[in-house]
MIVEX-587347 format. One record per residue (C-alpha): x, y, z; residue in one letter. Coordinates in pm, whole numbers, padded with zeros to 5 digits, always signed. Example, Ala and Ser with C-alpha at 12.3 -4.5 7.8 and 13.67 -1.06 7.14 Angstrom:
+01230-00450+00780A +01367-00106+00714S 
# end
This chain:
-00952-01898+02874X -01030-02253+02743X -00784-02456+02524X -00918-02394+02165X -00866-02517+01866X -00924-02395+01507X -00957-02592+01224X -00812-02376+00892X -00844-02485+00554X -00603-02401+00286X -00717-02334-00044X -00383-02471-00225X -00345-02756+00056X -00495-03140+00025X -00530-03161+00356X -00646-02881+00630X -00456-02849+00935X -00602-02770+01290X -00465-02507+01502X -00413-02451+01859X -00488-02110+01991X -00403-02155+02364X -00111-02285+02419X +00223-02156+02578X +00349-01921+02332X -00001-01715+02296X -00086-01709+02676X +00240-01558+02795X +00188-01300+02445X -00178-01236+02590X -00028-01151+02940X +00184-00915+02848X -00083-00778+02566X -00355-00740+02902X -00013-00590+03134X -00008-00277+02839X -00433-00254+02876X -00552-00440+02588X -00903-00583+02584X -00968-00941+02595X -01169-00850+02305X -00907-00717+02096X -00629-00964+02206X -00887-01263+02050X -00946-01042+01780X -00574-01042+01713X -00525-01426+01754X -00795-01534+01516X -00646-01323+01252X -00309-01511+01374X -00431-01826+01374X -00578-01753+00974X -00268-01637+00856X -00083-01920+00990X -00303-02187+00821X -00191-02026+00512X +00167-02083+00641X +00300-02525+00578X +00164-02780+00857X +00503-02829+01037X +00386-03168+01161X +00417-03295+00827X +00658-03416+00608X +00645-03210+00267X +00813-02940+00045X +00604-02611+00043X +00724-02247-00028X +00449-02029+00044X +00453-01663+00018X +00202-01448+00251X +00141-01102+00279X -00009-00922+00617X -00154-00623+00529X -00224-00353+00799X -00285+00032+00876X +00026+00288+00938X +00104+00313+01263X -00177+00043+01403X +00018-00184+01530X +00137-00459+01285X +00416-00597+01543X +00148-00749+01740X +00027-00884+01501X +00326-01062+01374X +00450-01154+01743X +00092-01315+01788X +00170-01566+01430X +00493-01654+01580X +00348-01715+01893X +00083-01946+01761X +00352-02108+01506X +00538-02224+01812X +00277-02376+01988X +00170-02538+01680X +00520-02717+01631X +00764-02434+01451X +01132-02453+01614X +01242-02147+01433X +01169-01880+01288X +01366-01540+01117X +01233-01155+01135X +01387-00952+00876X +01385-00630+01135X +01469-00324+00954X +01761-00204+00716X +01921-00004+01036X +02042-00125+01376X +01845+00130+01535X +01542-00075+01346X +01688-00396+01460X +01753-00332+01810X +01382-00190+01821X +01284-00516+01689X +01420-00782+01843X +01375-00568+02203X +00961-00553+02127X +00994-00951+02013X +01184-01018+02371X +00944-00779+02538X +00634-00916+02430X +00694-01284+02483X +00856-01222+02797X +00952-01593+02861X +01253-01766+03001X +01598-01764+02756X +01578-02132+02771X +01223-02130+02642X +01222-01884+02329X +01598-01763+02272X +01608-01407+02054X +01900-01372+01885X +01987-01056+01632X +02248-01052+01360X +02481-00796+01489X +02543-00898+01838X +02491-01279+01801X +02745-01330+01561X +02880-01646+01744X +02604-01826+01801X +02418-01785+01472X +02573-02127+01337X +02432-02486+01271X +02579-02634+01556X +02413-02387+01837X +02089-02361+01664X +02051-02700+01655X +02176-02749+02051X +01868-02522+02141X +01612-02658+01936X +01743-03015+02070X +01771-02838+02407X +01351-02738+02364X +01411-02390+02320X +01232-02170+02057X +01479-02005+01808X +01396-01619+01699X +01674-01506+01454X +01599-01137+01390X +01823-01007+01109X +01931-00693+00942X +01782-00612+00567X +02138-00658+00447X +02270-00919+00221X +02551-00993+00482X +02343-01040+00786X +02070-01237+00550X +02356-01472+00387X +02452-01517+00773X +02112-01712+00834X +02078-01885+00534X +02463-02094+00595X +02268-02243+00939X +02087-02458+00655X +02337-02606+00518X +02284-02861+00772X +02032-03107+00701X +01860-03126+01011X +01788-02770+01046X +01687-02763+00662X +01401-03035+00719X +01252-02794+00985X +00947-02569+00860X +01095-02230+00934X +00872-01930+00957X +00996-01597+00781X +00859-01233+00855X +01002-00967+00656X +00904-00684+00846X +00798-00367+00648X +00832-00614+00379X +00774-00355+00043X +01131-00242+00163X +01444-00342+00099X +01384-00712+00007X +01228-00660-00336X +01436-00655-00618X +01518-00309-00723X +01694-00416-01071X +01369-00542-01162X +01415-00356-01454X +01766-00350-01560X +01725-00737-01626X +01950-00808-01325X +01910-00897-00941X +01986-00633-00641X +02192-00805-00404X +01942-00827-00092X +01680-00967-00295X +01921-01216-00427X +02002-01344-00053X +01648-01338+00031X +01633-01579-00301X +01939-01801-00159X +01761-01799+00191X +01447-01967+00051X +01618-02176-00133X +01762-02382+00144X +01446-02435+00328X +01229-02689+00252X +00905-02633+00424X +00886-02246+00463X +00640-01915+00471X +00801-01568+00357X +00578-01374+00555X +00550-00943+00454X +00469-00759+00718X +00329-00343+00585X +00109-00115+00565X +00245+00022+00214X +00199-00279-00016X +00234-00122-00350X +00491-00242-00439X +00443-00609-00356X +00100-00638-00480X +00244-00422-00870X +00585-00664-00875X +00525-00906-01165X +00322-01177-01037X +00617-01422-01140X +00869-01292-00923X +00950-01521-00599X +00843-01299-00366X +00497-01177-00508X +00246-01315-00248X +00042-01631-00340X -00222-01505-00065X -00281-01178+00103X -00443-01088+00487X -00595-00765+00570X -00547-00712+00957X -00819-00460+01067X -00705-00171+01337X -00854-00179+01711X -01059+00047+01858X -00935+00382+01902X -00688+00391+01607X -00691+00682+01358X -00534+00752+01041X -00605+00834+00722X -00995+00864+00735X -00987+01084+01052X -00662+01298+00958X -00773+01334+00621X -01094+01316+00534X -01417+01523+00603X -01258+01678+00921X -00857+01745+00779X -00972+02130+00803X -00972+02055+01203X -00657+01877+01182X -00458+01979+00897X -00311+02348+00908X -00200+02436+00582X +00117+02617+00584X +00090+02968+00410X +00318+02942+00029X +00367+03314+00089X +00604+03193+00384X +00985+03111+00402X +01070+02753+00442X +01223+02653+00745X +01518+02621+00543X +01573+02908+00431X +01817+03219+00563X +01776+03235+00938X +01487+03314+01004X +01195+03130+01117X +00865+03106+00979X +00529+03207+01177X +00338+02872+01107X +00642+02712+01353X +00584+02959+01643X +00183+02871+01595X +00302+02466+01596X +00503+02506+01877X +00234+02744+02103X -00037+02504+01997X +00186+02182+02077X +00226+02315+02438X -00175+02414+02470X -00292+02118+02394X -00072+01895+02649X -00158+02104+02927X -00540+02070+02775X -00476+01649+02832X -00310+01698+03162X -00619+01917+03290X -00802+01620+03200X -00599+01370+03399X -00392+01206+03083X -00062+01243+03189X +00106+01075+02889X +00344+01132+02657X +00343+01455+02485X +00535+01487+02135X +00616+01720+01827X +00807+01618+01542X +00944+01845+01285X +00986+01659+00963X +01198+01883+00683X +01433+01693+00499X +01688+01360+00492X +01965+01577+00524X +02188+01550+00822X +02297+01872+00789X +01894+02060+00737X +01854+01852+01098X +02073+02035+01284X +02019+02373+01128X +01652+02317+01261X +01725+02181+01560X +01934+02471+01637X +01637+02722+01534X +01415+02523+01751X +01645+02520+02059X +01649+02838+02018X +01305+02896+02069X +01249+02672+02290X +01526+02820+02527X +01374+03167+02518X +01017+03024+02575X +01174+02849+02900X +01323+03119+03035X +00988+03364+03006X +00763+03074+03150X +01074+02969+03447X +01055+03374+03510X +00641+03392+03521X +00594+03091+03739X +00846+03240+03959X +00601+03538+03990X +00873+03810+03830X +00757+04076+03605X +00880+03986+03255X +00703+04247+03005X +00849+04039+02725X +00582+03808+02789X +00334+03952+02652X +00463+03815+02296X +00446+03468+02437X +00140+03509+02585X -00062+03570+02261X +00072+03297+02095X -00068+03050+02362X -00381+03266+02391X -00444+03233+01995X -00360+02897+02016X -00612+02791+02301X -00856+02990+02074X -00766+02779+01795X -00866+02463+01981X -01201+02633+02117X -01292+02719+01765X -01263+02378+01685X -01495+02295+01937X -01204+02122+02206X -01326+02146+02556X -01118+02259+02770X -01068+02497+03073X -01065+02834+03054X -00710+02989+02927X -00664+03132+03265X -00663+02812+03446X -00448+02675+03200X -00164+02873+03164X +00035+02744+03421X +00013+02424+03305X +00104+02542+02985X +00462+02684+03129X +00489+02445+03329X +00521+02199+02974X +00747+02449+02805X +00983+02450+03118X +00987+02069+03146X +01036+02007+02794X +01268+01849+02679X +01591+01981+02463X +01536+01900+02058X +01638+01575+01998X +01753+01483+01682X +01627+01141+01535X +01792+01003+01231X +02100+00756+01131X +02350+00868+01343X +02136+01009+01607X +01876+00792+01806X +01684+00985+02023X +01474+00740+02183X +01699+00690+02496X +01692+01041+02563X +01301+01108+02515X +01231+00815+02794X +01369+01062+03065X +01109+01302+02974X +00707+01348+02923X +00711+01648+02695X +00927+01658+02382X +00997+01789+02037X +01189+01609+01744X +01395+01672+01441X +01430+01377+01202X +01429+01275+00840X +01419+00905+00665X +01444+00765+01029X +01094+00846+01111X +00937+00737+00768X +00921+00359+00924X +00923+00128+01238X +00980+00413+01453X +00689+00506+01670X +00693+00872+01858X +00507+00823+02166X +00209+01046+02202X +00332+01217+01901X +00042+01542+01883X +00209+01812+01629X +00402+01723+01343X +00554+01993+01113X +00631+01849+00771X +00786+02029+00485X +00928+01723+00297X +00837+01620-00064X +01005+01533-00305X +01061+01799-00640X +00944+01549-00856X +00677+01314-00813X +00636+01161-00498X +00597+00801-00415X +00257+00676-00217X +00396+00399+00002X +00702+00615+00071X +00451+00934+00153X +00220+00734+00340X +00513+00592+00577X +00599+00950+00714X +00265+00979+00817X +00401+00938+01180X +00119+01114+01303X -00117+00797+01255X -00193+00575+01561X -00390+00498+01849X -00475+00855+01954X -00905+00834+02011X -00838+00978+02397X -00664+01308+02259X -00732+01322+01871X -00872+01666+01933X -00549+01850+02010X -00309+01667+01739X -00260+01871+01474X -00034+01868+01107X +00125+02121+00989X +00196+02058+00619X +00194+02246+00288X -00108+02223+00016X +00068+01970-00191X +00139+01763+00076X -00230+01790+00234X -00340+01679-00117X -00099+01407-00181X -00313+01245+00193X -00653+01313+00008X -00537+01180-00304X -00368+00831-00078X -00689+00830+00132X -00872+00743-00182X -00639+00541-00293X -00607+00307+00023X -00950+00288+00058X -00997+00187-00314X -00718-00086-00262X -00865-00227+00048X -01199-00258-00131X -01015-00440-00449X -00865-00697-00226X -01202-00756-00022X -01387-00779-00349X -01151-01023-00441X -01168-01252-00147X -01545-01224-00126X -01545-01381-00527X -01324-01601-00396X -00971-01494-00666X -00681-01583-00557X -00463-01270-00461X -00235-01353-00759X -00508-01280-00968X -00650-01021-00864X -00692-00724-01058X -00404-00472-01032X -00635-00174-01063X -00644+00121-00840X -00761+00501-00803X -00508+00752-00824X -00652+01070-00845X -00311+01294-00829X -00108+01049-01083X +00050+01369-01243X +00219+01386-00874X +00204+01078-00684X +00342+00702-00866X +00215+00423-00642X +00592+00313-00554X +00936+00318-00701X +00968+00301-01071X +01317+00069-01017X +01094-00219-00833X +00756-00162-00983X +00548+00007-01297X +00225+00140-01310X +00069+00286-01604X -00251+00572-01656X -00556+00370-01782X -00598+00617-02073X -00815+00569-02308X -00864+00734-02707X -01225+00728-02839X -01149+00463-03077X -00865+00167-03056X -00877-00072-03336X -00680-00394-03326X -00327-00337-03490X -00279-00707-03638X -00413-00965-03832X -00401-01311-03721X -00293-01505-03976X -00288-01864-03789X -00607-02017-03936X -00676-02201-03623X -00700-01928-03429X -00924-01750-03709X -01141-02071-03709X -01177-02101-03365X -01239-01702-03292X -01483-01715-03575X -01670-01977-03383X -01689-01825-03052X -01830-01462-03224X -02100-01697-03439X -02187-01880-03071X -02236-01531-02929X -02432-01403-03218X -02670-01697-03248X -02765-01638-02916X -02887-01287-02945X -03010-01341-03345X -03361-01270-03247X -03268-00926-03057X -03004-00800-03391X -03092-00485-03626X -03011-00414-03957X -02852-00097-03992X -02829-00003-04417X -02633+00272-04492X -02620+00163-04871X -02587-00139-05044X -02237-00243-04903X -02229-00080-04572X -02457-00267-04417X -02461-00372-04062X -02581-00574-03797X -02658-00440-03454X -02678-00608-03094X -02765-00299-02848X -02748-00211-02503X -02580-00517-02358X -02324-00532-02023X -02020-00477-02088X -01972-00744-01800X -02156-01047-01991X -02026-00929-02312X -01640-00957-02191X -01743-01287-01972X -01960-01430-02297X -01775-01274-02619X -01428-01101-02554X -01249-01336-02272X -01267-01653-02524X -01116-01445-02813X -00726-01543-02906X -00527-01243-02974X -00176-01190-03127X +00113-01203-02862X +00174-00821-02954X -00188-00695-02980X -00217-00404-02779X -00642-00467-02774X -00594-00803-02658X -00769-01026-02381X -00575-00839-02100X -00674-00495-02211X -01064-00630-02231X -00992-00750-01890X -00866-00479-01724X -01170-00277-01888X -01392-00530-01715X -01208-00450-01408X -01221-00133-01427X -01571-00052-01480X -01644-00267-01201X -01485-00094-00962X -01626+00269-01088X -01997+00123-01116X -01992+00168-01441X -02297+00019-01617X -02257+00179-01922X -02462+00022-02224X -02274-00183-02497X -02376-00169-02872X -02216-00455-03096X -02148-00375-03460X -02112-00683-03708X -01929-00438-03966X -02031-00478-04366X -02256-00816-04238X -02309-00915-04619X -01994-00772-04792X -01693-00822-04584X -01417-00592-04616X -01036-00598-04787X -00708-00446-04644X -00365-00450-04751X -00132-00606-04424X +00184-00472-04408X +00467-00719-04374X +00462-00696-03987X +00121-00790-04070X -00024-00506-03935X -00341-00362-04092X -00258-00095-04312X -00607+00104-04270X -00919-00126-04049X -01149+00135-04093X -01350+00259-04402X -01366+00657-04439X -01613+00909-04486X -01755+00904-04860X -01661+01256-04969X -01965+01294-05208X -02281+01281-05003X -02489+01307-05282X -02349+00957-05420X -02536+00658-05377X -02285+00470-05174X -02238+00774-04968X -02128+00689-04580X -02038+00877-04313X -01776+00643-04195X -01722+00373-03992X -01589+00559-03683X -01896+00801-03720X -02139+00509-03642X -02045+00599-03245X -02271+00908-03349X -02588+00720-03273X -02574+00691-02911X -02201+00861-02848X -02245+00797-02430X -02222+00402-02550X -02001+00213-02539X -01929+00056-02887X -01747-00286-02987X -01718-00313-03348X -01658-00692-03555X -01501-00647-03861X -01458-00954-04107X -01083-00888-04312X -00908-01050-04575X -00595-00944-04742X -00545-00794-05101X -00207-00844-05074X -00185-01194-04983X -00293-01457-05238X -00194-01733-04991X -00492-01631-04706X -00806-01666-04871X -01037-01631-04562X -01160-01379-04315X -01044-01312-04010X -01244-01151-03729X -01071-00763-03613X -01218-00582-03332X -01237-00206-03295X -01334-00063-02950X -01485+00279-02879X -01535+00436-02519X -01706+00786-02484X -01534+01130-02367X -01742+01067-02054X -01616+00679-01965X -01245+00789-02067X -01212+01101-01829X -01375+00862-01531X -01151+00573-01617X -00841+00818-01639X -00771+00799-01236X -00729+00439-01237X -00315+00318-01290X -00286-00029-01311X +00031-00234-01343X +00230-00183-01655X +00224-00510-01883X +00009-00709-01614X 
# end
């Protein structure tokens, strides 16, 4: 491949900075990317979203203070490591010395870490030197880290999520020399741990405050986020240190499938829903049926890929709880099982009579006719059913995966195996050829998306044998995946919306479909808020502005806006004081970018220039066209309210006239929505105060109506609270 170079242009930078895409770091990344059968294709692919994201990232070769903060963006199990490995690659050939991976809040995590890192560079020591937190203690100091960056080496420090092990990195910068270098920062599954989770106690949790101390020291630096799940990051307040100043979507490779394919138009293929008339797993001693069905089909379908020549990796993973203790009681059921099922297919292969087989037989039988149903091909069940014992005899024992077991070790010395685990599995940890998973877990309450989405361990590069993985899960849980899959298509669509208008990720709007909010919050309350876009029929503005500026200069920008549209206005007459003016059938789009965006509101208005623009927002992203009528309220005679001392406004609208046969007789002001009630209707009032001698001018008060129709369609959006 010829030496390339890219030239990348940084919006916030004065100067762009040209990359090199072929040099050291990436080609010995690339070799090892083509040893494990990657394309050509998708290795480029995977550099030239690199080589974007790290033109985002501070020009090492000059001199000058920048803090950026960057978050990568990718799929559940699609392979976000490369990705990262292939920016620090590129950073290294492009003049970075060091750089820090924030690996995971468990040794298990970090050890997985830093071994992929080593793995996939696979260089000499004395070119790229890996060192992790726990077992590097000595040599994570300013004197050796600056001997092998003076030596030429390459420094990766890959650290534990714990204020400890972060603090331990940061006291290397205390030495100037190391504190001039630009220093490159990945925080792996970066919506965990790191953020500050006293965000609302008015305090700071004590990772997040290292983190804060780490970035302090460095004065040319990129906090990088590395997830999948970035709820929380993108709903933080966009104040807060670590809420990204840009944002990278990193597209999957061929083959990969998750949500769409699990759970969309086919989950009926893919999804078994587990019957509520059954026992938990959980409960008593016994087991329930849907587990024997998991288990036959698991074993079906590997002999199914080994029939076809795919002798890979088999898996199951039984997902019930984050108990310890619920892990073992399963794993004992299991083994159980599974040591029966061994000993009737070690007795038939023999060729002994065993007329207890017969039971087993039926479940493999209806499971192969499961598959066929579902229109797998496959052999007939006769040929297969040796293979099929065959699998249950070399399977492995059930291995337990969570904090105090690791199974990983254990599952390399064999093809076939089954898994028990709990919060473990919800991140990092990737089950090869995992084909059945069996999960029970929710929480009682309401269940968090990013968290949910994580155990979706099932997720992955799986195109070659898609059509015998199957999930075994309960009907809230298969809804809580329809109700995500909407979601995470809906916030990928928000962010490329935004890019393609060219907003800066900061501002772009924090709106997003949630169709099961009753169940599902889009993260966890302590580190971010989201709120219900609901909407009442009719919401007036609360307060009166009593700044005359502001009244002046509001009044202006309504008389602009009118005087533009005077020829296309309509006198409504109701009577000889309630008489109005009408503008009709605008966009609400021009009438928030022309009209409501330049208004000034009070600083606790609830119908202020955010709501308006999170309206605007949010009827953009529904394709909502919905016609807007402008009232100029009592046009001739404007109206007079008593403001309370808060200066609130003790009654905005007038009231039905409760004589219709009076002259002045008038429905009301709320009742003008009656004319075209599928409108949407803006209402200017002019208001001046009885009870105020002092103010002796009118001030402009809006009043905002949005049909039945609108409110119900708008009521699936959340969007973040007070932002």
């Amino acid at each position: 491949m010829s030496s390339e170079w890219l030239s990348v242009t940084d919006n916030d930078a004065v100067m762009p900075w040209s990359i090199s895409v072929d040099g050291f770091f990436r080609k010995s990344v690339e070799n090892r990317m083509l040893a494990d059968d990657m394309t050509e294709e998708a290795i480029d692919s995977i550099f030239n979203n690199a080589a974007r994201i790290l033109g985002r990232c501070p020009n090492p070769n000059i001199q000058e203070q920048v803090a950026e903060t960057g978050i990568v963006i990718g799929k559940v199990q699609s392979g976000k490591t490369s990705n990262f490995i292939s920016v620090l690659a590129l950073a290294f050939d492009n003049g970075y010395d060091i750089a820090i991976v924030l690996g995971g809040n468990t040794l298990n995590l970090l050890k997985q870490n830093a071994s992929r890192i080593s793995s996939a560079f696979s260089v000499d020591t004395e070119k790229l030197t890996v060192l992790k937190t726990n077992d590097n203690k000595t040599l994570i100091n300013p004197a050796r880290i600056k001997d092998f960056i003076e030596n030429g080496r390459k420094v990766i420090i890959v650290g534990l999520k714990h204020n400890k092990h972060i603090d331990q990195i940061a006291e290397i910068f205390d030495n100037e020399f190391l504190a001039d270098k630009s220093v490159l920062i990945v925080d792996d599954e970066g919506d965990q741990a790191t953020l500050n989770t006293r965000a609302y106690q008015q305090s700071i949790s004590t990772t997040y405050a290292s983190v804060l101390n780490l970035k302090s020291k460095l004065k040319s630096h990129c906090f990088l986020s590395v997830t999948a799940t970035p709820q929380a990051n993108i709903l933080i307040e966009a104040f807060d240190t670590l809420s990204p100043d840009f944002g990278e979507l990193v597209y999957p490779g061929e083959g990969y499938c998750g949500l769409q394919e699990f759970h969309g138009e086919n989950a009926d293929r893919y999804i078994k829903e587990i019957p509520e008339s059954e026992p938990n797993l959980l409960d008593g001693m016994g087991v329930p049926e849907s587990v024997y069905q998991a288990m036959a089909l698991f074993f079906v379908g590997n002999a199914i890929r080994r029939s076809r020549g795919d002798m890979g990796t088999h898996a199951m993973l039984i997902h019930p709880s984050q108990k310890k203790f619920d892990h073992r009681v399963v794993e004992q059921k299991i083994q159980s099982i599974l040591d029966e099922w061994k000993s009737k297919a070690k007795t038939r292969l023999a060729g002994k009579k065993d007329i207890s087989y017969s039971s087993l037989k039926n479940l493999l039988k209806v499971a192969y006719d499961s598959f066929v149903s579902d229109g797998v091909i496959c052999h007939p069940f006769d040929d297969l059913e040796n293979q099929i014992l065959d699998r249950i005899k070399q399977c492995s024992p059930v291995l337990i995966c969570n904090s105090e077991e690791n199974a990983s070790e254990n599952a390399e010395l064999y093809k076939t195996n089954i898994f028990v685990g709990g919060n473990l599995v919800e991140r990092g940890i990737t089950f090869k050829g995992l084909a059945v998973t069996y999960i029970t877990r929710r929480a009682r309450g309401k269940s968090n998306v990013d968290n949910t989405e994580q155990r979706a361990r099932w997720f992955g590069y799986k195109a070659k044998y898609l059509d015998v993985c199957r999930v075994f899960t309960t009907r809230d849980i298969k809804d809580d995946f329809a109700s995500i899959l909407e979601h995470d298509e809906d916030m990928w669509a928000s962010i490329e919306r935004a890019q393609e208008r060219g907003i800066p990720f900061k501002d772009m709007p924090r709106i997003f479909k949630l169709a099961r909010s009753a169940y599902l919050n889009l993260t966890r309350r302590n580190v971010a808020r989201t709120e219900n876009f609901a909407l009442s029929e009719w919401k007036p503005q609360r307060y009166f502005t009593a700044d005359d500026q502001i009244v002046s200069q509001n009044t202006a920008v309504i008389a602009d806006y009118r005087n533009k549209y005077e020829d296309m206005l309509i006198e409504q007459k109701h009577n000889s004081v309630q008489i109005h003016k009408v503008l009709g059938d605008q966009h609400f789009e021009q009438v928030y970018k022309e009209l409501l965006s330049r208004l000034q509101f009070a600083s606790n208005e609830f119908l202020d220039s955010k709501y308006f623009a999170k309206l605007n927002d949010a009827l953009i992203k529904l394709q909502l066209d919905i016609p807007v009528d402008i009232y100029w309220i009592r046009d001739v005679e404007h109206s007079t309210r008593k403001i309370r001392e808060d200066y609130t406004i003790q009654q905005l609208f007038q009231g039905r006239n409760p004589n219709p046969s009076s002259p002045l007789y008038y429905d009301g002001d709320r009742s003008l929505a009656d004319n075209e009630p599928e409108h949407i209707q803006l209402q200017i009032h002019f208001v001046k105060p009885t009870n105020m001698p002092e103010i002796n001018y009118y001030a402009p008060v809006l009043a905002l109506y949005v049909p039945e129709s609108c409110a119900a369609a708008l009521s699936e959006l959340v969007v973040r609270a007070n932002g």
